[in-house]
N, C-alpha and C positions, 0 to 999 in steps of 0.2 A: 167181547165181554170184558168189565173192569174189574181189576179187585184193588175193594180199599188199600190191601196193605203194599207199602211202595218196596217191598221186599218180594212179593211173590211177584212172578215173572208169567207173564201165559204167552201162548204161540200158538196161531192157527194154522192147522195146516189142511191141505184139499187131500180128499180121501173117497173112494168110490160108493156107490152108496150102499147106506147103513143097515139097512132092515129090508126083511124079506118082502114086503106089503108096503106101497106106497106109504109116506110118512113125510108132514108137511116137513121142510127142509128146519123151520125154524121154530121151536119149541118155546115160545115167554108165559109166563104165570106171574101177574105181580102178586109181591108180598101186602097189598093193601085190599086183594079179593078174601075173600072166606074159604077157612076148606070145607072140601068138598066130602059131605056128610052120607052116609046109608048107601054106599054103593055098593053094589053085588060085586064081584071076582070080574064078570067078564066086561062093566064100566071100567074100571079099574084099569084092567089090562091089557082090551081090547081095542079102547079107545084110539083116535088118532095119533096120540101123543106114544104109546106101544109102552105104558107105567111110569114114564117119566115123571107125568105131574102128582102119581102115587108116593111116589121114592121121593119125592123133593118136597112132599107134604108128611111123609115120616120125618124126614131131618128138621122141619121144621118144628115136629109133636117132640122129636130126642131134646131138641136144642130149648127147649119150656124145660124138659125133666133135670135134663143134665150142662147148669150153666160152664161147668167147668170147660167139658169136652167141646160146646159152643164157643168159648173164648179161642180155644187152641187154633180150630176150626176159621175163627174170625183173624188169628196171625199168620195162618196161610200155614199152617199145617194138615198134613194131608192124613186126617187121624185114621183108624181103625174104625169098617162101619159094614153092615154085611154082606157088602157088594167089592168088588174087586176092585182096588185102587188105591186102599192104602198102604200106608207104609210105617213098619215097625221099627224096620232097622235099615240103613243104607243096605245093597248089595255092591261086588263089584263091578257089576255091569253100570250102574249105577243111574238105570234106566228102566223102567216095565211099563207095562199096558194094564189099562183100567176100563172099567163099564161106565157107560154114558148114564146107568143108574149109580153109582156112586157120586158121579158129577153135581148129576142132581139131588141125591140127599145130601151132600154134601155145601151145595148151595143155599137148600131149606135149611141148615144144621148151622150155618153161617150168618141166618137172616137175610141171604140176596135174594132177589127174583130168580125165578127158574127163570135161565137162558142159554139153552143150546141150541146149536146148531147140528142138526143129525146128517148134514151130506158133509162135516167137515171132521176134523180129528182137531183134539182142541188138548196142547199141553201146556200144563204147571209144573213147577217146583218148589218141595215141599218145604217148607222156612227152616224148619227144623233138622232134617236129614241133607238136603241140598240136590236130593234124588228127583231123575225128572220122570215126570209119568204122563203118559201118553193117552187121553181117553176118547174112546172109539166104538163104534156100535158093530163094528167088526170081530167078533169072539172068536176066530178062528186067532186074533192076533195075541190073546190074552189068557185062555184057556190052559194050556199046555203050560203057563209060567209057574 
C-alpha cells in the first residue's frame, strides 16, 4: 500500500490470520466505483470483505462532510474516527494497535482505495504525533489498550 505523503511511513508485517470465517486475504475497492446504496445490516457486514468496504465507504461520506478532518487525514495524520486507531496524544509507549476498520475508513476519509491486506498487520506513523500504530484484524491485540 502507498501513501501520497512522503512523510508517513508504512510497514507490513506477516500476522496469523485475521478473522474468524474465511476472508479473501486481499480487500481493493476503487475509489472510481459507486457506493454501494440500500443495503440491509447483514450485506454490509456479512459480506466477504467482514464491513470493511462499509467502514471505508463511511470515511469516504465523513471526508464529503468534513473537508477539514480529510486534509488532516490526507497528511498522514492518524485522526480520531470511531473505530480503534487513532491517536489524540502521543503515549509513552509510544506505539498501539488499531482495527483493520479504521484502516479503512480511514483510507475512504483520505480519498485512497480501500486496500488491505487482512492475512497481514499493516503499520503507519501518525505525521503529527510520530506514534506508531499497528493495524490488525486481531482484537485480542488492541482491545485491552
Amino acid at each position: 500500500m502507498k501513501v501520497p505523503n512522503s512523510s508517513q511511513s508504512i510497514t507490513e508485517l506477516p500476522t496469523i490470520m485475521l478473522w474468524d470465517s474465511p476472508t479473501p486475504p486481499h480487500i481493493f475497492r476503487s475509489t472510481t466505483e459507486p457506493m454501494l446504496e440500500n443495503q440491509s445490516w447483514d450485506e454490509r457486514w456479512k459480506a466477504h470483505d467482514k464491513g470493511l468496504i462499509a467502514c471505508w465507504e463511511s470515511g469516504r461520506q465523513k471526508g464529503k462532510e468534513d473537508s477539514n478532518l480529510a486534509l488532516l487525514a490526507r497528511k498522514g495524520e492518524l485522526v480520531i474516527l470511531p473505530w480503534k486507531g487513532g491517536i489524540e496524544k502521543a503515549t509513552k509507549l509510544n506505539h498501539k494497535y488499531g482495527s483493520l476498520f479504521y484502516l479503512a475508513m480511514w483510507q475512504g476519509l483520505r480519498g485512497d482505495n480501500l486496500d488491505i491486506f487482512t492475512d497481514k498487520e499493516t503499520k503507519l506513523v501518525c505525521s503529527r504525533t510520530s506514534m506508531s500504530i499497528t493495524f490488525t484484524g486481531d482484537q485480542s491485540k488492541f482491545l485491552d489498550e
